[in-house]
C-alpha positions, 0 to 999 in steps of 0.5 A, a space after each residue: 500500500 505505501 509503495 502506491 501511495 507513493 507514486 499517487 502524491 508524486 502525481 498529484 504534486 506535478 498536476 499542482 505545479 502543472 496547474 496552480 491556483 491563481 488567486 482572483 484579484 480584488 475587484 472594487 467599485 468606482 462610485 461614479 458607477 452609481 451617481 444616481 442612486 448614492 445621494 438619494 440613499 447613501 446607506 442603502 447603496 452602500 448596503 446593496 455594494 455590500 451585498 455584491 462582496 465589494 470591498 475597495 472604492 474609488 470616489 472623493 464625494 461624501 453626499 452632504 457627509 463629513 469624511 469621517 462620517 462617510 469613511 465609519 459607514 464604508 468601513 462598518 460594512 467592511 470597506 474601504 477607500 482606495 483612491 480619490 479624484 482631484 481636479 486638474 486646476 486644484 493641482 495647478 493652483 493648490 496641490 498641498 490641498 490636494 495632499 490634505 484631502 487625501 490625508 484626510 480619506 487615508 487613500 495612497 492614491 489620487 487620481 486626475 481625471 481630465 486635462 483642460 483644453 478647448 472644446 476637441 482641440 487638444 494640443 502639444 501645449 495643452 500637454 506641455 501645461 500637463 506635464 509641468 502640474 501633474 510633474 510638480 503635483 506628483 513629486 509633492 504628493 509622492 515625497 508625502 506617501 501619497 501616490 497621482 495617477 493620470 486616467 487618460 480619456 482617448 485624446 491624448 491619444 494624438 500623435 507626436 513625434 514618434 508616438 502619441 501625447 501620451 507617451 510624451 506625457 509617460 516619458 516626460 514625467 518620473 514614474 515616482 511621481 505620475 503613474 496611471 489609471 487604465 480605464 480600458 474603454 477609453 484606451 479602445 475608444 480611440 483605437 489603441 490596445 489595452 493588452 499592448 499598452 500594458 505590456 509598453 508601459 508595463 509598471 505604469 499603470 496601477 489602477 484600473 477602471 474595467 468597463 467594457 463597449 458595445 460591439 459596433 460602437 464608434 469610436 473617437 480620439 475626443 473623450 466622448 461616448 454615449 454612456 448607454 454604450 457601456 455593457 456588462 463585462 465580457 459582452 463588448 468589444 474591448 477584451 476584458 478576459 486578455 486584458 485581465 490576464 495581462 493586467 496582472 502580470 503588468 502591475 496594476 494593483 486595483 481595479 475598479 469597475 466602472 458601469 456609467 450605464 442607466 443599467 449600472 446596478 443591475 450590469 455590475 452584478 452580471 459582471 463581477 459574475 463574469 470577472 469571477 469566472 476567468 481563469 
């Protein structure tokens, strides 16, 4: 009898190493996703957050709350607040404010949004403005523990020089003190590959906003998309299931779903199912 069993454990040590368990990661939520519904009832919202297994948030609002007060009830129902938003002018004008609020929440993370330019005119000098707020901004939340992400909306996706605004942007500002915010919509918008991003700018981007596009959608390099475009993951055309496989070998830390839809709270449910469900 041992000298069976001894060969069985060989043979289920080599289909274990042949075949590892791969630890799901942490999927949050972008509160954005549920704009309507939080400032009617903030409480039953974030019960119903709850409900789904959601743990980590990414927001910056407190619906009329102080912060303290707002951060008891996430952490009462086991929750927390990962990262914030930060307005580009409050960067420019004020970024030691910036680092106050963030302080404030307790996040590691600080996220810019959008890069003010007129109307779909984005130029090189509206990115040589960028790069010398987000460079000095960062470098000041950075040396205080706190890290800036810029989350690019598709028209820095121009092209100059050789590449796009945005590489200019990645290789003109420190990594210590700018990272990036992957919304994957919003790099397939304009027509550039998520996967491919990732792998160029691998280190670079260690959030992550998963919303997925409906299928014949057209796309623009201007930052705009009709929100009803956005479908449960694993539905549309950007490519959830390769980008998720990529993401963590590229170092995104924190992935956020992100539903702007009508249909939000009833299509995060069906794509946490989805997300659950890679392999």
């Amino acid at each position: 009898m041992q000298k069976l069993l001894i060969p069985l454990l060989f043979i289920c040590l080599t289909m274990a190493c042949l075949n590892p368990v791969v630890a799901q990661p942490e999927i949050g939520l972008q509160l954005y996703s549920l704009r309507e519904q939080m400032p009617k009832d903030v409480a039953g919202t974030l019960d119903k957050i709850q409900a789904m297994g959601i743990k980590e948030l990414e927001g910056g609002s407190t619906y009329g709350l102080t912060i303290p007060e707002f951060q008891k009830m996430i952490a009462d129902r086991g929750m927390k607040m990962v990262a914030i938003g930060a307005d580009f002018n409050d960067l420019e004008k004020d970024a030691s404010k910036v680092l106050q609020n963030a302080k404030a929440w307790g996040v590691n993370y600080v996220v810019c949004y959008w890069i003010p330019h007129n109307g779909d005119d984005f130029t090189v000098a509206d990115m040589n403005r960028a790069i010398g707020v987000l460079g000095n901004a960062g470098k000041l939340l950075s040396d205080n523990g706190v890290q800036l992400c810029y989350h690019p909306h598709g028209y820095e996706f121009r092209p100059h020089a050789q590449g796009t605004l945005f590489d200019y942007l990645a290789t003109s500002v420190d990594k210590k003190h700018l990272q990036f915010e992957m919304d994957v919509f919003w790099i397939k918008h304009p027509g550039q590959d998520p996967v491919a991003l990732l792998k160029k700018y691998n280190g670079r981007f260690e959030l992550m906003h998963l919303k997925d596009r409906k299928p014949g959608t057209q796309g623009n390099a201007f930052g705009r998309a009709d929100v009803e475009t956005n479908v449960v993951l694993g539905t549309g055309d950007v490519g959830i299931a390769a980008i998720m496989k990529e993401a963590k070998a590229a170092g995104v830390k924190h992935f956020f779903i992100e539903d702007e839809s009508s249909r939000s709270e009833q299509q995060i449910p069906q794509s946490l199912a989805f997300l659950k469900s890679l392999k």
